[in-house]
C-alpha positions as CSV (number, residue, x, y, z in Angstrom):
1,X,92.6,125.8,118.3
2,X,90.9,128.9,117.3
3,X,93.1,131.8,116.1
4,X,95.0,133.8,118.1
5,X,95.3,130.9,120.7
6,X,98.9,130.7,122.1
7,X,99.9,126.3,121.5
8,X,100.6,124.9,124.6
9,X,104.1,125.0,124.6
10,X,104.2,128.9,124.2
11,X,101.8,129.3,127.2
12,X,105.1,127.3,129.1
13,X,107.2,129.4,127.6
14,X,105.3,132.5,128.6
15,X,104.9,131.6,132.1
16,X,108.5,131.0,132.7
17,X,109.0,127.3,132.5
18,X,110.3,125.1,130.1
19,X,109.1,121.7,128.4
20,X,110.9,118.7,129.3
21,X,113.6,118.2,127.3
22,X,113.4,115.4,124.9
23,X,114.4,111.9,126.2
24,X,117.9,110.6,124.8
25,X,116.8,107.9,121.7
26,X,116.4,104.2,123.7
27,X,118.8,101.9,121.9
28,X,116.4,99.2,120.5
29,X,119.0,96.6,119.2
30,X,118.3,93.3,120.9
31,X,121.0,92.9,123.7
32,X,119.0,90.4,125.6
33,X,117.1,93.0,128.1
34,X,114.2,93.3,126.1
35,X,111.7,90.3,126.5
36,X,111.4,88.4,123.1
37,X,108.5,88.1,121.0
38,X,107.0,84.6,120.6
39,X,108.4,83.3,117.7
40,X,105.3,81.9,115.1
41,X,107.1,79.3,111.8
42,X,105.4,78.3,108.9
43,X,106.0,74.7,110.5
44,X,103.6,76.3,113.7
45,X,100.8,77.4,111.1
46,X,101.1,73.8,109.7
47,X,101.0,71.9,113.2
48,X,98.2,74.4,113.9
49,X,96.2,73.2,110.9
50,X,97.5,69.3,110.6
51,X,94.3,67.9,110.5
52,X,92.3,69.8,108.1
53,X,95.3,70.3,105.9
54,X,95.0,66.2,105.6
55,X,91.6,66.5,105.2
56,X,92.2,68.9,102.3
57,X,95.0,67.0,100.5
58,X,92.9,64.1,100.3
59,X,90.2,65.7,99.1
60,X,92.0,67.5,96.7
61,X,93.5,64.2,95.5
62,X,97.1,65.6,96.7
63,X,99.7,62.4,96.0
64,X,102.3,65.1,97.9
65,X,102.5,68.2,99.3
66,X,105.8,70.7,99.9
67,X,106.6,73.8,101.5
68,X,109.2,75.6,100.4
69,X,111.0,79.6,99.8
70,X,111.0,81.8,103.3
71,X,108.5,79.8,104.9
72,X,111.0,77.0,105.6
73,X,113.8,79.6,106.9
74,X,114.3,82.5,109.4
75,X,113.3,85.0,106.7
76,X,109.7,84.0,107.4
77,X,107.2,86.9,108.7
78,X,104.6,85.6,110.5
79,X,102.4,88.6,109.9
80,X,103.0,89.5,106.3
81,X,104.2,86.2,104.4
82,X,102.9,84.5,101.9
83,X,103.0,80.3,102.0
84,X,104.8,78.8,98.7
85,X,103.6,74.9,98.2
86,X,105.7,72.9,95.6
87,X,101.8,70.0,94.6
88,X,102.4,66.7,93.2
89,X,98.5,65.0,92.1
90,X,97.5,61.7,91.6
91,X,96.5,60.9,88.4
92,X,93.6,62.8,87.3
93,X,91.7,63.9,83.7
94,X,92.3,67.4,82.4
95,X,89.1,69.0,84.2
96,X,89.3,67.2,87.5
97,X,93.0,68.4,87.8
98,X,92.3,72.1,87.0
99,X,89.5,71.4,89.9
100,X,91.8,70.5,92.2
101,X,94.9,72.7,91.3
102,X,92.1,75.8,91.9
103,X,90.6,74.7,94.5
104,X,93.3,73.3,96.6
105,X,94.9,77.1,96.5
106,X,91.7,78.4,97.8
107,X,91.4,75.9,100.1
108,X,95.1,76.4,101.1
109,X,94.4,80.3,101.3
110,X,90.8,80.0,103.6
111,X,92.9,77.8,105.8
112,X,96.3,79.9,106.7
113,X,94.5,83.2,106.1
114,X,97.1,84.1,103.6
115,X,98.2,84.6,100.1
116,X,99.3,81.1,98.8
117,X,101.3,80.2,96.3
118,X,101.2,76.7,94.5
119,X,103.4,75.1,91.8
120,X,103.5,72.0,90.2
121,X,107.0,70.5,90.0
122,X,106.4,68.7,86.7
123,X,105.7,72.5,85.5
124,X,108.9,73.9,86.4
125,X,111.4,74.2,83.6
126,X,114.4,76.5,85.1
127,X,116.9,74.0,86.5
128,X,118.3,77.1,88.5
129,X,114.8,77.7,90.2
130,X,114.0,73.9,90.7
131,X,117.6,73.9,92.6
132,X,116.5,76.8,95.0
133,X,113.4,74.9,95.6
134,X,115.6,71.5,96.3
135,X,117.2,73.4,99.1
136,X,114.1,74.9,101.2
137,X,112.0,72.0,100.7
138,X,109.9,70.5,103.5
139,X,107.0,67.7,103.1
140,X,103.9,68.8,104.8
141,X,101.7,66.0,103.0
142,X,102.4,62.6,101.8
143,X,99.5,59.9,100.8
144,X,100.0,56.6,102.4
């Protein structure tokens, strides 16, 4: 507006009617009116991607595969969470498991479109943390 331009609401004002008053606040707490939002679960994203997540796992010489933390609960986001995989490998040299330990997460991360995080359980030393991860545990990959 250039200077010395009365804002809309003063031109109202000035020809003798008033702006609307300002709507009382909506109550937005859920009390069943409001139609839900589709629910998306980590177990959804997995389903979605069952084939090539197989596909990866093999190829990535995965003996089993877990998810675990939020993902597995309620507390899950499907817009903004990250996936947490608990990896078990077959046997494999030194360089062909870093291979597949690196790989694997970029794999895991190109597939979900999201920030992945991948632990090895034979690496976990806190007994406290391995217990938490006990209790959210799901098996997304198993070989035969």
């Amino acid at each position: 507006m250039r200077s010395g331009q009365a804002m809309p609401w003063s031109i109202e004002y000035q020809c003798g009617t008033r702006p609307d008053p300002i709507p009382p606040l909506i109550n937005l707490r859920d009390n069943g009116s409001m139609p839900k939002k589709q629910e998306i679960t980590a177990n959804d994203l997995i389903e979605g991607k069952r084939e090539e997540l197989d596909r990866l796992c093999a190829a990535y010489h995965v003996h089993q595969l877990e998810l675990f933390g939020s993902a597995t609960g309620e507390e899950f986001e499907p817009d903004t969470s990250d996936l947490d995989f608990l990896v078990e490998f077959e046997d494999l040299s030194p360089e062909e498991h870093a291979d597949a330990f690196f790989g694997l997460i970029e794999a895991l991360q190109s597939t979900f479109g999201r920030p992945v995080d991948l632990l090895e359980r034979r690496a976990i030393r806190n007994p406290y943390f391995l217990r938490a991860i006990e209790q959210t545990r799901m098996v997304v990959y198993a070989a035969a």
